[in-house]
N, C-alpha and C positions, 0 to 999 in steps of 0.2 A: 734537874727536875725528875721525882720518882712521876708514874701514871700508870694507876693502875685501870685496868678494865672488867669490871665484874659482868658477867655473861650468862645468860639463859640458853642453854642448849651446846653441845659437846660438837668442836669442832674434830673431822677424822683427821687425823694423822700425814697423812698423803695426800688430802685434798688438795685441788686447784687455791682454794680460799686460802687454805693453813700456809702452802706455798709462800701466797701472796703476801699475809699477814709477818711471814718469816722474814721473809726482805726485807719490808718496810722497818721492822723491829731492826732489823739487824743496821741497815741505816742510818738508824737514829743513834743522836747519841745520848738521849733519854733514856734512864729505866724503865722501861716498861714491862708491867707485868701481867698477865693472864690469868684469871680466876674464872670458870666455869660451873656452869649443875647444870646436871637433865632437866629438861623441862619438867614440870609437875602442874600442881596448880596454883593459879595466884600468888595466895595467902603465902605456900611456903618458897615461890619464887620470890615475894617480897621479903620474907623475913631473910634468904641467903643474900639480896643486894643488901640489906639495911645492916645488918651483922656483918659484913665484910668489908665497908668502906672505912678507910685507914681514918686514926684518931686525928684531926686534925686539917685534915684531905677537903680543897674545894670539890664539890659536888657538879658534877656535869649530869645530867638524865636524858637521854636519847627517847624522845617522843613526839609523837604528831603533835601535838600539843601548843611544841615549843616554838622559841624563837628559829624563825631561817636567817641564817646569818651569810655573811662571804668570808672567806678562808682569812682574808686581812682584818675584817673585824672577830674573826674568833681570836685569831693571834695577839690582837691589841687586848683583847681582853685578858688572856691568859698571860701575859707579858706584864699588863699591869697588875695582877696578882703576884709573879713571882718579884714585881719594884716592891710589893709591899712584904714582902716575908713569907710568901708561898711557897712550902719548896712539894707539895705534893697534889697531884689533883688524881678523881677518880671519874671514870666514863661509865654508868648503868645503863644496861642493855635488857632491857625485857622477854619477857617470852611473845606467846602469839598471841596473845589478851593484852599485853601492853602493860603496863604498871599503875598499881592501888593510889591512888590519890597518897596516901603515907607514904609513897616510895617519893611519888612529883615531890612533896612537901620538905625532903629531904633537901633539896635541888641548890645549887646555886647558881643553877644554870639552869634551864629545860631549855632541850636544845633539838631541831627539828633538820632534820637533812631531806626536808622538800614532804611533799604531797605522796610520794612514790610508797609503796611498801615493799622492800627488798628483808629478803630469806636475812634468815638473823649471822650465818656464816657469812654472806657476801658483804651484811651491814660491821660487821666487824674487820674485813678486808678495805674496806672507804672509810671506815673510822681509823684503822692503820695509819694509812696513807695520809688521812687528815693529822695526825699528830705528827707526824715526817714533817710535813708541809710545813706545817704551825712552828715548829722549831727550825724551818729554813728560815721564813720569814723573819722573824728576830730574828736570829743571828745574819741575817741581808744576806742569806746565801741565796743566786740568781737560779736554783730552782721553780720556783713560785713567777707567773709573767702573768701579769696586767693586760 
């Protein structure tokens, strides 16, 4: 499974988050890959997610919006996508505005990690660690406990 992550805002280098993010990357044995812009505004935050989600790519959108799921029903879902011929999915991460109704509409997901509002490097470190997870889970590795 490739996964890519399109991102509003530049993670540092050395950060605690970037750290975090590395690990979990490196763990997986998914592709994953990292696409970032400076925050701006909106419009051109929208047009960098919408122009860079791979041809093809199930659509995930990280927003208040969405469904709150638990770690076993993202995994079921993501799993029944690749039974069906999925071999790529994409994660959109917004800026501090959140995303254009044309970005949600994109979606084939919209997908809410609670009521909380966390800094968009920390939301990209638990979105890490959620795709690690997601791929224990299929593959029944006893990372993941009930």
């Amino acid at each position: 499974m490739k996964v890519t992550i399109l991102a509003i805002g530049k993670c540092k280098k050395n950060s605690p988050e970037a750290q975090i993010i590395a690990e979990y990357i490196k763990r997986s044995s998914w592709n994953v890959v990292i696409k970032e812009k400076d925050n701006s505004d909106q419009v051109d935050e929208a047009k960098f997610l919408q122009e860079n989600i791979p041809h093809g790519a199930k659509v995930i959108v990280l927003d208040e919006r969405g469904e709150n799921m638990k770690s076993l029903e993202l995994a079921a879902k993501i799993e029944n996508w690749q039974l069906n011929g999925v071999s790529e999915i994409c994660f959109l991460i917004g800026g501090a505005d959140g995303h254009l109704p044309s970005t949600r509409d994109k979606a084939d997901l919209l997908l809410s990690f609670g009521k909380l509002t966390l800094p968009h490097m920390l939301m990209r470190a638990v979105l890490s660690e959620q795709i690690y997870r997601i791929q224990t889970i299929i593959n029944h590795h006893p990372y993941h406990r009930e």
